[in-house]
C-alpha positions as semicolon CSV with decimal commas, in nm:
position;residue;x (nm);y (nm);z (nm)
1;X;-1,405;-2,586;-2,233
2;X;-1,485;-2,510;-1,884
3;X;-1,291;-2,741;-1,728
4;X;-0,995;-2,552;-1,977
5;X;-1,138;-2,230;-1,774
6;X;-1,142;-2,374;-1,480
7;X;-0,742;-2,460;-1,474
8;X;-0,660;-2,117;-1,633
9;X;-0,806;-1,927;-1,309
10;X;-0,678;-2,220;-1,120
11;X;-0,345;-2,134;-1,212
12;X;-0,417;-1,770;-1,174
13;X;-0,506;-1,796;-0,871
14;X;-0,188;-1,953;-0,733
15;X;0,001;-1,683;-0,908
16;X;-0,179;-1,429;-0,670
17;X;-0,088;-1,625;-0,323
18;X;0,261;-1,657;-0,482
19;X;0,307;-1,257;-0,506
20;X;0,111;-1,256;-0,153
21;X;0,394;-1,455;-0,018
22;X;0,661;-1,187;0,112
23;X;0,947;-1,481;-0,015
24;X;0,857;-1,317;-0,337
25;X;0,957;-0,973;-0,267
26;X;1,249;-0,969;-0,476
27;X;1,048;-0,993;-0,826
28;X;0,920;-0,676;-0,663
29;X;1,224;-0,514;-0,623
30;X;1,426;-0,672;-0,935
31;X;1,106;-0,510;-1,113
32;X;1,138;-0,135;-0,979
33;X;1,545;-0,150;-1,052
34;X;1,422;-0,288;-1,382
35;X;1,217;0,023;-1,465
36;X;1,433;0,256;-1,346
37;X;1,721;0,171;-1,501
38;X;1,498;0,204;-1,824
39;X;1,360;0,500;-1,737
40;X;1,676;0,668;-1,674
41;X;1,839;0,545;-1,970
42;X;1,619;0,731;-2,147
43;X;1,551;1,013;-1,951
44;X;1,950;1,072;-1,909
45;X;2,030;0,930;-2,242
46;X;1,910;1,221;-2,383
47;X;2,179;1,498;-2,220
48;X;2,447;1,265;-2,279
49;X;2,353;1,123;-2,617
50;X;2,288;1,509;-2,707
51;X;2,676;1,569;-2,603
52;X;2,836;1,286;-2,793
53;X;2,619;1,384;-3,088
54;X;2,509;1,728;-3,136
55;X;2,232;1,880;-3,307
56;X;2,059;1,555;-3,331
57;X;1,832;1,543;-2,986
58;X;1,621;1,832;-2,931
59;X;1,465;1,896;-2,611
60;X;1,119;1,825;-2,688
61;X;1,268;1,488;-2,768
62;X;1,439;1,461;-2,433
63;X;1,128;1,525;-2,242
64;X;0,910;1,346;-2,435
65;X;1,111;1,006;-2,450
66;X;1,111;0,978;-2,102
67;X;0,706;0,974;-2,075
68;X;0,683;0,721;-2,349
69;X;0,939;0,482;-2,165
70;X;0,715;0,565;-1,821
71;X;0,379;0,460;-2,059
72;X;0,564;0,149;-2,136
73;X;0,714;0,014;-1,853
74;X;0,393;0,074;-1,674
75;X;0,246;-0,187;-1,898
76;X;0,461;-0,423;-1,930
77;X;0,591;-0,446;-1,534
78;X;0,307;-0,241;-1,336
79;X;0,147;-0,567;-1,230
80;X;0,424;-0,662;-1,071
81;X;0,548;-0,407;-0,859
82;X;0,306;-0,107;-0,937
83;X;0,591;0,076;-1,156
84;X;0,688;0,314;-0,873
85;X;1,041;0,418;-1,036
86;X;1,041;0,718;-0,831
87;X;1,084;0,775;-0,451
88;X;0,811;1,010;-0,452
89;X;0,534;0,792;-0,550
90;X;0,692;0,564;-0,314
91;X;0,616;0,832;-0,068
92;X;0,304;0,929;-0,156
93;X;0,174;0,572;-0,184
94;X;0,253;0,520;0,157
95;X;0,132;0,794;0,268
96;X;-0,205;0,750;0,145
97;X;-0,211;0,442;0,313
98;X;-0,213;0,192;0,029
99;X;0,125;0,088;0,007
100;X;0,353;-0,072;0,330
101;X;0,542;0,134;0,495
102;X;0,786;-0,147;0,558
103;X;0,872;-0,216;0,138
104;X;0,961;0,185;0,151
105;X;1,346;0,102;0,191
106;X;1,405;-0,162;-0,090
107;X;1,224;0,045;-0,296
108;X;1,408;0,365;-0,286
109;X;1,726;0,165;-0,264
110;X;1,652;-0,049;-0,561
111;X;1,546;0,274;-0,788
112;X;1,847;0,451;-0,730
113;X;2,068;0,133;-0,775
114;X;1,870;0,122;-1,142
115;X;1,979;0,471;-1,190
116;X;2,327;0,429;-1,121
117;X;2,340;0,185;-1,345
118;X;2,151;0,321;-1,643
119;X;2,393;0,630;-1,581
120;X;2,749;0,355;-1,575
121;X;2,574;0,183;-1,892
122;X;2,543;0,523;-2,115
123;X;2,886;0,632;-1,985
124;X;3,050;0,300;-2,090
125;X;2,865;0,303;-2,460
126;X;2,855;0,688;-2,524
127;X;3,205;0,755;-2,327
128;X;3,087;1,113;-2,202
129;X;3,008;1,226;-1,862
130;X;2,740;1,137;-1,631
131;X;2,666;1,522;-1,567
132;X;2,551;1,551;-1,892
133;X;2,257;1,344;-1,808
134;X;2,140;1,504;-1,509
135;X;1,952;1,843;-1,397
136;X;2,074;2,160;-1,326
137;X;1,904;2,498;-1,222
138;X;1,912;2,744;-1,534
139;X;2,168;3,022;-1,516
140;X;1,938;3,327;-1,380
141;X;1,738;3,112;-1,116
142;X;1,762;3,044;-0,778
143;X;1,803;2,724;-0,636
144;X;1,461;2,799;-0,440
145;X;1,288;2,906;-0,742
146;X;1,406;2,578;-0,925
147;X;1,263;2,402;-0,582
148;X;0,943;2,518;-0,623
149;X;0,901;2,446;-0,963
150;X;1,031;2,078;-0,889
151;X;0,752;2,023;-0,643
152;X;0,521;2,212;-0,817
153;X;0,563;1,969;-1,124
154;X;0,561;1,694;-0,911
155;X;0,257;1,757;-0,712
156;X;0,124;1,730;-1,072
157;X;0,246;1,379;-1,148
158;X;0,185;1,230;-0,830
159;X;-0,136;1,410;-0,843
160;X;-0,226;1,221;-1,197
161;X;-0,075;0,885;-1,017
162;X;-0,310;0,869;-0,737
163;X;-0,620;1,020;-0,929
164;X;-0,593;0,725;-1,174
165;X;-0,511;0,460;-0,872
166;X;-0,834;0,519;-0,643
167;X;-1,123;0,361;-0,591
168;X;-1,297;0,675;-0,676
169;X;-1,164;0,696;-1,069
170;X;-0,952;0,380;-1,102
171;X;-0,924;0,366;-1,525
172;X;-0,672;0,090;-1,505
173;X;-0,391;0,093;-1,769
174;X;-0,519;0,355;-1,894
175;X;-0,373;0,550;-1,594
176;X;-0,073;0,476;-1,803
177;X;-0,175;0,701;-2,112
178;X;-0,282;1,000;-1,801
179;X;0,109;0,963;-1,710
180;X;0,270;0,964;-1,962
181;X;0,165;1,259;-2,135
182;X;0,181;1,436;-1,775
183;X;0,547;1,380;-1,783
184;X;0,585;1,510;-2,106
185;X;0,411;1,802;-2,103
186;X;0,573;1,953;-1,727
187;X;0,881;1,877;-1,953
188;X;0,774;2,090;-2,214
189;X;0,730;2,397;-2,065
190;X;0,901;2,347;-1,672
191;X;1,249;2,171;-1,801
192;X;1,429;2,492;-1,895
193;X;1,385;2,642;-1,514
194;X;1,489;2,270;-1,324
195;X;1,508;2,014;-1,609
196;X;1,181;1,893;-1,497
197;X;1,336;1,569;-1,299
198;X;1,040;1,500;-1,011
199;X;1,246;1,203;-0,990
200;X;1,515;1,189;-0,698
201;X;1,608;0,902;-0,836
202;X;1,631;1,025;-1,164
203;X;1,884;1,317;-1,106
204;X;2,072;1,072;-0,853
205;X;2,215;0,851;-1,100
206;X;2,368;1,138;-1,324
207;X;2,485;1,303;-0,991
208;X;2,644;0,997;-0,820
209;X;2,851;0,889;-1,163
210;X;2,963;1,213;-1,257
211;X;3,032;1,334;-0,892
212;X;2,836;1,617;-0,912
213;X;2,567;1,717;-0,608
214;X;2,547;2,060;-0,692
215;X;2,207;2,202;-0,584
216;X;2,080;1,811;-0,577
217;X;1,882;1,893;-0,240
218;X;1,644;2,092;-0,508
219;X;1,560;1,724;-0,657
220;X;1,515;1,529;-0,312
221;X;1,321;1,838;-0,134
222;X;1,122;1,982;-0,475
223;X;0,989;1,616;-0,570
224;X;0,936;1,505;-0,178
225;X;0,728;1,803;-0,136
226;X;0,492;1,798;-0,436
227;X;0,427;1,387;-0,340
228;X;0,330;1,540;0,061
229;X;0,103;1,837;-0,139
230;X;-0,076;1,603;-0,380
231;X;-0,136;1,313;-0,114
232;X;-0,315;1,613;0,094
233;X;-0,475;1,712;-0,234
234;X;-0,597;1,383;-0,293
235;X;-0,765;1,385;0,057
236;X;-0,913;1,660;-0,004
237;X;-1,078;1,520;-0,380
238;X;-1,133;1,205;-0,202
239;X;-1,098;1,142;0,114
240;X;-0,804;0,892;0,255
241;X;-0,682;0,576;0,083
242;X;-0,725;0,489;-0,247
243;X;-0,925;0,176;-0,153
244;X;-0,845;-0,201;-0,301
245;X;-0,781;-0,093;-0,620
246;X;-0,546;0,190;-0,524
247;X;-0,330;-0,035;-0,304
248;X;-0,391;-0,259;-0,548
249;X;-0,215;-0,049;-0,801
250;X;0,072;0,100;-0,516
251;X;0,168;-0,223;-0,512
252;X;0,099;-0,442;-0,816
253;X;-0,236;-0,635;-0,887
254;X;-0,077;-0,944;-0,767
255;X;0,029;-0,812;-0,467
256;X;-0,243;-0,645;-0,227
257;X;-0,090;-0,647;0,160
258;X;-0,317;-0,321;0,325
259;X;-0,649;-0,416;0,415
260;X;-0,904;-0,145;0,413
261;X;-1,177;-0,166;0,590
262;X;-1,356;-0,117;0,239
263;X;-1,169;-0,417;0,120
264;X;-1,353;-0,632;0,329
């Protein structure tokens, strides 16, 4: 039996030098295009499946869905590349100092290729309109007033992210649970003003298939904005860096590259 054990952590432990290796970046990247292209499926999926179909998606459903598939993906891919699926927490991760500031552009690139794609997929199944899947300010409301809800609601999320990523209050996959039901409920009661996006990725897809920007500086500046606030407000709770286990979770437990000098 312990020689059993032995192998198992053997094995383990070459797993971790493989993700250590940088040659190995691309299960990173393939990972965040994975979850975004899920995450938008779902979270655009619900406009556009709403058109083709009416009367049979409500919009508690819509903002719902798209914290379940968040819960999810985070637990079956947050391992490998710390389930970013949003420039923002891309951002904010680097910002805090636990993710490299160097992986930033094949992130951002890779979620909003998964986007696109979750956006071409519906379009080719459903046969409506990106710009049914994507966010819009509410007639009545300024595109500055939609702005600061966006980073308002995303200083929120990104807030939740890095509380549950620190060294401070690290509750593992749990973190996923604290997310989730985060995204849902700034969904509940903030979509009707912005849609509730906090995702520049999110509203890109939508926007780039159905050739439709309007206003979408509200969904790169709103988002962008609430990830600067809550890394400041993390600071502030905390102090800087979220220690091993936050860059642990920035960038996937198999994958630690910033050295703290706590990690030592």
């Amino acid at each position: 039996m312990t020689s059993i054990i032995t192998k198992e952590f053997g094995e383990f432990d070459a797993a971790v030098e493989d993700f250590n290796d940088s040659s190995q970046e691309w299960r990173r990247l393939f990972s965040e295009l994975l979850g975004t292209f899920f995450l938008v499926l779902v979270a655009a999926g619900g406009g556009m499946m709403g058109h083709a179909f009416p009367d049979t998606i409500s919009r508690t459903a819509a903002v719902v869905a798209p914290g379940l598939m968040v819960m999810g993906i985070i637990l079956f891919m947050g391992r490998v590349s710390g389930a970013h699926l949003n420039p923002a927490v891309t951002l904010a991760f680097s910002l805090r100092g636990d993710f490299p500031w160097r992986r930033v552009p094949g992130y951002v690139v890779t979620q909003l290729i998964g986007a696109t794609l979750a956006v071409l997929f519906l379009r080719a199944v459903i046969g409506v309109s990106g710009t049914y899947g994507s966010n819009y300010v509410a007639p009545g409301f300024t595109a500055g007033e939609a702005f600061l809800m966006e980073a308002v609601l995303t200083l929120g999320l990104v807030s939740v992210i890095l509380g549950t990523a620190s060294g401070a209050q690290n509750i593992g996959l749990f973190g996923a649970l604290g997310v989730a039901g985060y995204i849902a409920l700034a969904g509940l009661w903030g979509s009707p003003i912005s849609g509730a996006s906090m995702n520049p990725a999110r509203t890109f897809g939508p926007d780039l298939v159905g050739q439709d920007f309007s206003n979408y500086w509200v969904y790169v500046a709103g988002p962008l904005t609430g990830a600067v606030l809550a890394v400041g407000a993390a600071w502030i709770l905390r102090g800087s860096g979220g220690g091993k286990s936050g860059s642990g979770a920035a960038q996937g437990a198999l994958a630690t590259e910033v050295k703290r000098p706590d990690q030592e």
